[in-house]
N, C-alpha and C positions, 0 to 999 in steps of 0.2 A: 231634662238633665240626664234621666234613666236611657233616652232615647239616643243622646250623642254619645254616650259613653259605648251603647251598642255598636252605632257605627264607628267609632273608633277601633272599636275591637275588631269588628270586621275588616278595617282598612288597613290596620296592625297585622293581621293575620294572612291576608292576602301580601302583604310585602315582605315577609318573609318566606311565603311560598315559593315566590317570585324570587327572592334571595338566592333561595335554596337549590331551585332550579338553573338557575344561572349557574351557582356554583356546582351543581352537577355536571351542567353543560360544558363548562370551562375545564372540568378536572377531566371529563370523557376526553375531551379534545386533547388534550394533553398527555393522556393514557395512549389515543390512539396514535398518537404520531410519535414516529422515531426520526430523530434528527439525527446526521448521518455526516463526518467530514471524511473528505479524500482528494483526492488527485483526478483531473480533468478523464487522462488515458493513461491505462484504460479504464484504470475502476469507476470513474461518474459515468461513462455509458452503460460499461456494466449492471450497475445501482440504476440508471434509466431505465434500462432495458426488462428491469425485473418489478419497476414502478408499479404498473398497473396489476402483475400477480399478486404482487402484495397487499394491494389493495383491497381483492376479491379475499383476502385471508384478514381483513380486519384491518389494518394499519397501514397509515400514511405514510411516506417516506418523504424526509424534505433533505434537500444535498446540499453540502454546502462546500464549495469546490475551494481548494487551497494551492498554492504553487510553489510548497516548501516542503521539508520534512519535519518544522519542527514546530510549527503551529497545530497541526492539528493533535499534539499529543497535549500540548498547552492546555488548549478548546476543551480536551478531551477529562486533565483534570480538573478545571475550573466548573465543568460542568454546562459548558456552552452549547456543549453537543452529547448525546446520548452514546457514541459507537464510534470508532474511525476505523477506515480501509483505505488502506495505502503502503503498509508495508510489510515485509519479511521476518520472518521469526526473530535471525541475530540482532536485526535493529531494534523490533521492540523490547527486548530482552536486556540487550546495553542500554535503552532510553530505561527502562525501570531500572535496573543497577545503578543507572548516574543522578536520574531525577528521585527515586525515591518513591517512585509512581506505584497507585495500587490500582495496577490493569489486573485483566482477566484474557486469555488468548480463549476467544467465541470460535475458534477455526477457519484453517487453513482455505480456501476459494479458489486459487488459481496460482501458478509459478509462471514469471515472464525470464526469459531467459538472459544472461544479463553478455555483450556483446562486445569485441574489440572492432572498430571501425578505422578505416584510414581513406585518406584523399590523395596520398602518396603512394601507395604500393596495393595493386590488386590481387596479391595471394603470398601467405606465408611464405614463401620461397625469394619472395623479391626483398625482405628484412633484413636491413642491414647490419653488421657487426655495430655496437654500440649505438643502436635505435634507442630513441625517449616515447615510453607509454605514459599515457598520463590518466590519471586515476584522479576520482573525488578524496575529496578530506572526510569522507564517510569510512570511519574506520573498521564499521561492522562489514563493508562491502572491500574491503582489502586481503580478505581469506579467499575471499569467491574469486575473486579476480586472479589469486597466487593459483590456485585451484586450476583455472583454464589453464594459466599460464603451461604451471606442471605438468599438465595432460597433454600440452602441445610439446613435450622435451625439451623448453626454452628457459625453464632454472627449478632448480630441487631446492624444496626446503632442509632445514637441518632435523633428523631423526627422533621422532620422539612430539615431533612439533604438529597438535591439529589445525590439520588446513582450516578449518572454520574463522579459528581465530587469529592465522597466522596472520606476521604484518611483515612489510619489505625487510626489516631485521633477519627475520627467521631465514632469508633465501641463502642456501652455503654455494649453490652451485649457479652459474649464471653464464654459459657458454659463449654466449652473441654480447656480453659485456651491455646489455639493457642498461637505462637510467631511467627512474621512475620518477615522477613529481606527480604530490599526491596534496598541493595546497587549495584549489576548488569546489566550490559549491557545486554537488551534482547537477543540480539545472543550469549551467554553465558548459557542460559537458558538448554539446550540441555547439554550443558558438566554437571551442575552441578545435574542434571538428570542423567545422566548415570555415573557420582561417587557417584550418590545415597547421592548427600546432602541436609538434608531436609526430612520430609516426604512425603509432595505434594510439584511438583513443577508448578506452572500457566508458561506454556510456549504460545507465541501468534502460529496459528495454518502456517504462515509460515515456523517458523522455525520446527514444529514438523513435517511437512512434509519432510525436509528435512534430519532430522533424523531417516524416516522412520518410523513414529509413524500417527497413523489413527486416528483422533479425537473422531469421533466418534468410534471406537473399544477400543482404548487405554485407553482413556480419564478414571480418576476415578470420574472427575467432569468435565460436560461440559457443557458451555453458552447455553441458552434455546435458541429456533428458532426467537424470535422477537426482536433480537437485534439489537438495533437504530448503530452500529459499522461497516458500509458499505465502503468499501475499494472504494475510490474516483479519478479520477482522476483529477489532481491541475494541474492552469495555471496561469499565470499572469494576472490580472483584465484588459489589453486590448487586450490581446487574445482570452476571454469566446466564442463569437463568431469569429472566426477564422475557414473558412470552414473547414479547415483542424480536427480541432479539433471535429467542429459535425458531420463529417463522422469516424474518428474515434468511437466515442458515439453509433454512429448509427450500428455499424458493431457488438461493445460487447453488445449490448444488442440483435440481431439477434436471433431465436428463438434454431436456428441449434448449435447458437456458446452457448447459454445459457446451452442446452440439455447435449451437450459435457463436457461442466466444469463440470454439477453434475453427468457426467457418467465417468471420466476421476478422481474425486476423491471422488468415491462412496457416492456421497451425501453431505461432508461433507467441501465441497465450496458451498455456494449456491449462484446465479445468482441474481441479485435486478433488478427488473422492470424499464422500463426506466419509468421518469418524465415525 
């Protein structure tokens, strides 16, 4: 009796060692990998591309690629995913204003320049009096757009008014009598471009990428180089510091990885300096 009680103890003992280990193993696993949402281009080649550094620095990275704006901030407070990169300051800024979210901006990575395209007219000059641009229903991206506009002398907002957040309201002066329609989904942008609706169309420079369109080549207007619209990477406000996440930080701002992005899309990604 003295005898099975011994090995019970012993088999007792050993499965919780076993437990224990497991659950080590399972919690490391889970420490070391950062789960990651974004958008296909650029940023998941980007996040590819920085894969294997990151790995050499401890942590897995696993992508999980989205083809909207508004899942991945969903994912992001439900806790689905650890971090998302995909968008620009104003947007995640008004996404926490509306939803209520408690992000964290991990910093800025890279600015894509955002571009007016046409299939009708190959240069500013051929615009005709009362031309229609057509613009997303993203309304964080309707300042940026007034902003080019501005820059090119084609309408003056009213005084007083920052371009960041101006919307088609704020424009007092509007020479060429423009019409804007601003009812689409940015990933939408690209088809109404190539059925040629509209005369310009402002597509954001991810999607023209994947349409095969060069911003800077295509573009018949394009966002000037000092745009405050730095494509960010977002966490939840008790993650900020989360090692995992300033080794990440640390890898896209790399000078090799920086070099690459504006060799990889001729310029027309640019890299933002780390903080």
């Amino acid at each position: 009796m003295k005898r099975k009680a011994i090995v019970f103890s012993i088999l007792f003992t050993a499965i919780l060692v076993f437990a224990g280990c497991t659950k080590a193993s399972t919690s490391d696993k889970k420490e070391d990998t950062l789960v990651i949402g974004t958008l296909t281009t650029p940023h998941g080649e980007i996040l590819e591309h920085v894969k294997p550094l990151l790995e050499k620095e401890g942590v897995k990275l696993e992508i999980k690629n989205f083809d909207d704006y508004i899942l991945p901030n969903k994912a992001l407070a439900d806790k689905d995913i650890d971090a998302n990169y995909f968008q620009h300051v104003p947007f995640f800024e008004q996404a926490v204003k509306e939803n209520g979210y408690k992000f964290a901006d991990a910093g800025a990575v890279h600015v894509e320049p955002m571009g007016l395209y046409s299939k009708k007219i190959n240069s500013l000059e051929e615009l005709k009096n009362g031309a229609t641009i057509i613009t997303s229903n993203s309304v964080s991206d309707w300042g940026r757009i007034i902003t080019i506009l501005q820059n090119a002398d084609l309408v003056k907002v009213k005084e007083g008014v920052d371009l960041e957040t101006a919307s088609f309201e704020d424009i007092e002066e509007n020479p060429k009598n423009l019409t804007f329609e601003h009812s689409i989904d940015p990933s939408l942008l690209t088809s109404a471009y190539n059925n040629e609706e509209g005369d310009l169309v402002a597509i954001n420079a991810n999607f023209a990428y994947q349409a095969k369109l060069n911003p800077v080549k295509d573009a018949i207007l394009l966002e000037e180089d000092n745009s405050p619209y730095g494509n960010i990477i977002a966490v939840r406000q008790e993650d900020k510091n989360d090692p995992r996440i300033k080794k990440l930080t640390k890898v896209l701002h790399d000078k090799d990885v920086q070099n690459w992005i504006l060799e990889k899309w001729d310029g027309s990604v640019k890299p933002v300096a780390a903080e």
